[in-house]
DRENLUMDREN-912805 format. One record per residue (C-alpha): y, z, x. Coordinates in steps of 0.25 Angstrom, whole numbers, padded with zeros to 4 digits, always signed. Example, Ala and Ser with C-alpha at 12.3 -4.5 7.8 and 13.67 -1.06 7.14 Angstrom:
// residues 2
-0018+0031+0049 -0004+0029+0055 
This chain:
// residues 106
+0083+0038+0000 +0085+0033+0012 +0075+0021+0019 +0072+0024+0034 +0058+0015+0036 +0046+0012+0031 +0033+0006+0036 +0021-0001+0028 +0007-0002+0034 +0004-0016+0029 -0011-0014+0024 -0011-0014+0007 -0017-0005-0001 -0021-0011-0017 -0014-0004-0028 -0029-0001-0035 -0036+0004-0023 -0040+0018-0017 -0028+0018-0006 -0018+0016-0019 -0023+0028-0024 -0024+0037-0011 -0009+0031-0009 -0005+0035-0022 -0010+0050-0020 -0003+0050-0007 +0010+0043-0010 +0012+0053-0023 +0005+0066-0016 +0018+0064-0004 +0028+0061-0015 +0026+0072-0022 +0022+0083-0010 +0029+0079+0002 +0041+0089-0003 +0033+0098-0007 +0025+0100+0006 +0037+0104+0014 +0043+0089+0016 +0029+0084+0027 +0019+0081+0018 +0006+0074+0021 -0005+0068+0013 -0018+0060+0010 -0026+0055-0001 -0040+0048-0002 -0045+0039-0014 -0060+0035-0010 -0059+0031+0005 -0044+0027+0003 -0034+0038+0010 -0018+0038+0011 -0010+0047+0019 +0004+0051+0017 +0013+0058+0023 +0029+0063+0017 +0041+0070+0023 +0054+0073+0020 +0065+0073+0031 +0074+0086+0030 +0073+0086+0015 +0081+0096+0009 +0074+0100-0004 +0061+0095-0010 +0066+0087-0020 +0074+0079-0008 +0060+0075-0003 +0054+0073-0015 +0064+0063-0019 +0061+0055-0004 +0048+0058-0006 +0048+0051-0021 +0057+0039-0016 +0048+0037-0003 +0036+0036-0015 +0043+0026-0022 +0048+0018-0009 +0036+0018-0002 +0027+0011-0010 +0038-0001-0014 +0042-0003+0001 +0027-0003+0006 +0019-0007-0006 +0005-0005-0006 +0004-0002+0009 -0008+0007+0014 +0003+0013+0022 +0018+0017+0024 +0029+0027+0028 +0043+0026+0022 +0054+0035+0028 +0066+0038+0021 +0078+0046+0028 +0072+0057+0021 +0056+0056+0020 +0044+0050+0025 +0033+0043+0015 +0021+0039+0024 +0006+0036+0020 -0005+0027+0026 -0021+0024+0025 -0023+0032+0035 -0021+0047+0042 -0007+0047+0049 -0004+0063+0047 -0004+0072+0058 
């Protein structure tokens, strides 16, 4: 895969606390949907008052299982280059991986 950019918000979340598990729900829910949902998949999760918001795409993927590989190596890749931030987009030549604490779909 192919690193383009990627952008942290610099507010932390704590491993244990309710935005870990909204982030969990929503990081897992694009990773394994996004290519299913025909490549523009958006999504949300709340834990108590904790949300996250995500939001996956594939660029001009051929086949799902093209996307779900970016889409599995975004997962992976997200959460080592902005670890434990409430907030982040990674683009890859050939998906998107965003999510933040806060609304950002259309």
């Amino acid at each position: 895969m192919t690193f383009v950019d990627k952008v942290c918000n610099g507010a932390r979340y704590y491993n244990r606390d309710d935005y870990a598990e909204a982030f969990h729900a929503v990081l897992q829910d694009l990773r394994s949907t996004t290519a299913e949902k025909g490549f523009d998949y958006h999504t949300h999760a709340s834990v108590n008052r904790a949300e996250c918001f995500g939001h996956g795409t594939c660029n001009g993927m051929p086949t799902q299982a093209d996307c779900t590989s970016c889409m599995d190596f975004a997962y992976d890749e997200i959460r080592k280059v902005c670890p434990f931030s409430v907030g982040a987009q990674l683009q890859l030549r050939d998906c998107r991986f965003s999510y933040e604490q806060y609304s950002f779909m259309e």
